[in-house]
C-alpha positions as CSV (number, residue, x, y, z in Angstrom):
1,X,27.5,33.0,-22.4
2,X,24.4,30.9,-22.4
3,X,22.2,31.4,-20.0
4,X,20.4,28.4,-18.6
5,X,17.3,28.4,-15.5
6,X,18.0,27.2,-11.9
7,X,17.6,23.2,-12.0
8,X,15.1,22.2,-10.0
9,X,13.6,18.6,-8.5
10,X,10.0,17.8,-8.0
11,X,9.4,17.5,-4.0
12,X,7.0,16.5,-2.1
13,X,4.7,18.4,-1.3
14,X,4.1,17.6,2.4
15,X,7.0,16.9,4.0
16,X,6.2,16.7,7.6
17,X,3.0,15.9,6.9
18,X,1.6,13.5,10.2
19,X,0.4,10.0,9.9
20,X,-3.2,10.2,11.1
21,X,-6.1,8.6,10.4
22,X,-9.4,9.5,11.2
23,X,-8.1,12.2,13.4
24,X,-6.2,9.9,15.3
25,X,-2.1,9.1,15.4
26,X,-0.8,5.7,14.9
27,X,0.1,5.3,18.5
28,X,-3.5,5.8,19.7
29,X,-5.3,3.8,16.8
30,X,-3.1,0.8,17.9
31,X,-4.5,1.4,21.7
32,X,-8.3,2.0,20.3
33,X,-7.9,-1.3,18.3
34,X,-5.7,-3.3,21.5
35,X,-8.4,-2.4,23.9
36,X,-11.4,-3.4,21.1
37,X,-9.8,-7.0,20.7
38,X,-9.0,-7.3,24.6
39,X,-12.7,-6.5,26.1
40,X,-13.9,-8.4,23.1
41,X,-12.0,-11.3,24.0
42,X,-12.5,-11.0,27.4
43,X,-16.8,-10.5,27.3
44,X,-17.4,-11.2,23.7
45,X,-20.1,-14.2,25.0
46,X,-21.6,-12.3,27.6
47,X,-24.5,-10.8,26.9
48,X,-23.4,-7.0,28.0
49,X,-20.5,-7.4,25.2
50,X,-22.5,-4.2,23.7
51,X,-21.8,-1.9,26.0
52,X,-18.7,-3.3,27.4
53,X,-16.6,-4.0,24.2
54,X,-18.0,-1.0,21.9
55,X,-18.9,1.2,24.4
56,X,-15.8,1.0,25.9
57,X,-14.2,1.6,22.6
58,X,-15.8,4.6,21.8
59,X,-15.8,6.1,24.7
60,X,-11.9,5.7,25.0
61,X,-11.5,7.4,21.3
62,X,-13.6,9.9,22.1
63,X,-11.7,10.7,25.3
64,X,-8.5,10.8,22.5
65,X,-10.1,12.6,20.5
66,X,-11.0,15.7,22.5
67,X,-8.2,15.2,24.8
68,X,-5.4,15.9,22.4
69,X,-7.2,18.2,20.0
70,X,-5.1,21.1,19.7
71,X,-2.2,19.3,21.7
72,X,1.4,18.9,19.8
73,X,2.1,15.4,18.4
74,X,2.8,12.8,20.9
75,X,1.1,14.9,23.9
76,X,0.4,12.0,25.6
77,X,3.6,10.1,25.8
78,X,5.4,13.0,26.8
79,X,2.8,13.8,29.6
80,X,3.4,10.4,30.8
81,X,7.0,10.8,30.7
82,X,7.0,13.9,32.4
83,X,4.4,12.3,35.3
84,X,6.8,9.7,35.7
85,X,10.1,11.7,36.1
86,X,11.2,12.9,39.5
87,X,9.8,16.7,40.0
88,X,13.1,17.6,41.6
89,X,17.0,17.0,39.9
90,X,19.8,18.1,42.2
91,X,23.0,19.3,39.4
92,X,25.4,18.2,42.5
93,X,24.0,14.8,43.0
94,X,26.4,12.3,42.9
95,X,25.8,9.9,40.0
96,X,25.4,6.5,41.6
97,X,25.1,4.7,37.8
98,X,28.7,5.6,37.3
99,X,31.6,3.4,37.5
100,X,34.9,4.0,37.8
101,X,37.1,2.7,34.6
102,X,39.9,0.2,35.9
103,X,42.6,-0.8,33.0
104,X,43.2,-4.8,34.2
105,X,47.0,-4.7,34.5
106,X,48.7,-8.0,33.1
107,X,51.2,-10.2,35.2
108,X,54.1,-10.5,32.5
């Protein structure tokens, strides 16, 4: 009987490995970058656009940055999500989305 090795496949290394950037998810890069084009737009003529478009910026990564350091991914969403739900869900609560099924019956 010949014997042969286990076949193997080259992997990946990092598999679940998270899309950040500079210490920052993809979600919160687009908001850093949203709010730098908005207050830019908005008082990039003015003559405080200094501290109002950059130092907005920064201070609103930095906020991220410290904010979600040691958080799981997402923290922020699912803090929002969380705010927004009611505190309070009643099991026997009737469910006032539902609607009744009715089979339209033909006239033959």
């Amino acid at each position: 009987m010949d014997e042969q090795g286990l076949s193997t496949t080259k992997v990946p290394r990092a598999l679940e490995m998270k899309t950040k950037l500079l210490g920052f998810e993809l979600p919160d890069l687009l908001l850093i970058f949203m709010n730098l084009a908005l207050t830019n737009l908005i008082f990039g003529t003015t003559s405080f656009r200094y501290p109002l478009v950059w130092g907005t910026t920064l201070g609103l990564a930095l906020f991220l940055f410290f904010a979600k350091r040691g958080r799981p991914d997402n923290y922020l969403q699912h803090l929002g999500e969380f705010i927004a739900l009611p505190a309070y869900k009643a099991a026997g609560a009737p469910d006032r989305k539902y609607r009744k099924f009715r089979k339209e019956k033909k006239n033959a």
